[in-house]
C-alpha positions in Angstrom: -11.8 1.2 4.7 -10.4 1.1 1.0 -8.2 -1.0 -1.0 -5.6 -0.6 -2.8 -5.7 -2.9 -6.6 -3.3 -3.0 -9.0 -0.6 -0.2 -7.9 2.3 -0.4 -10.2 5.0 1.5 -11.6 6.3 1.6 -15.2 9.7 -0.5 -14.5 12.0 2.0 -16.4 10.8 5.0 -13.7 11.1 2.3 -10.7 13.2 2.9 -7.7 13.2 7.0 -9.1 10.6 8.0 -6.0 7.4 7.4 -8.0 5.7 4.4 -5.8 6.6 6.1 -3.4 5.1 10.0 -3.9 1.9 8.2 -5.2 1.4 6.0 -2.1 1.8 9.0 -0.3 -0.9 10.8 -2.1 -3.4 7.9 -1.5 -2.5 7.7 2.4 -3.2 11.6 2.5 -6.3 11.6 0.3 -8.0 8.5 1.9 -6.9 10.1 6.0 -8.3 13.3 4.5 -11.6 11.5 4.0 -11.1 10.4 7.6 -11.2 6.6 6.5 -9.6 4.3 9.0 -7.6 1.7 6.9 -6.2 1.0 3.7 -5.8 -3.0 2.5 -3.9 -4.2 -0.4 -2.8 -7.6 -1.8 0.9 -7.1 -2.6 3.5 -9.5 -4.4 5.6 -10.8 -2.5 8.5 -9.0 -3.8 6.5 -5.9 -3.6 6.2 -6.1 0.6 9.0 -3.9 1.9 7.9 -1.1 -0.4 4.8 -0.9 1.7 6.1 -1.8 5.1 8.3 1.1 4.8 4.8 3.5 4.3 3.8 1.5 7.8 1.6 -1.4 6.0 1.7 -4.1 8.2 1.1 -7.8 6.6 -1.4 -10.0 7.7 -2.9 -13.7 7.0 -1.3 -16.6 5.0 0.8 -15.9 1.8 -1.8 -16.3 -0.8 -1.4 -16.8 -4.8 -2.8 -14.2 -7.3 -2.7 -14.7 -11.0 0.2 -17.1 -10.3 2.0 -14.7 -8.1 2.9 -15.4 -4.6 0.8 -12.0 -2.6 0.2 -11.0 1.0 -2.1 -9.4 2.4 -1.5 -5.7 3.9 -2.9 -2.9 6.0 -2.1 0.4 6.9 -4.3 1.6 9.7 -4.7 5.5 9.4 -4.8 6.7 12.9 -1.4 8.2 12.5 -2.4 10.5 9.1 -5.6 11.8 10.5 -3.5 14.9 11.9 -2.0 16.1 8.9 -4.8 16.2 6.6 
């Protein structure tokens, strides 16, 4: 298992494909290393970015240096084929 911390994105490059390609990279690298599952705390506002990467949420909405967070998994089984 690993987890994701603090993932963020300049906001003048947001919504340009750059969350994205990186979140990519760390689902390849981590299936490469055959690990089974990926956790992150995400702001809320910050959920569909990762449920559209197949993070799932899970638990109670939880607060995080005064943000409202959730916390997320993506399970790996699917990645472990295109290492």
């Amino acid at each position: 298992m690993a987890q994701l911390i603090q993932m963020a994105v300049d906001p003048d490059i947001q919504g340009k494909g750059t969350g994205k390609l990186l979140l990519r990279e760390v689902i390849r690298f981590a299936a490469a290393r055959e690990l089974k599952e990926i956790r992150c705390h995400s702001r809320q506002y910050a959920v569909r970015f990762y449920e559209k990467s197949g993070f799932v949420t899970y638990g109670s909405t939880f607060t995080e240096v005064g943000i409202p967070h959730r916390y997320m998994k993506l399970k790996l089984d699917r990645w472990t084929s295109e290492k």
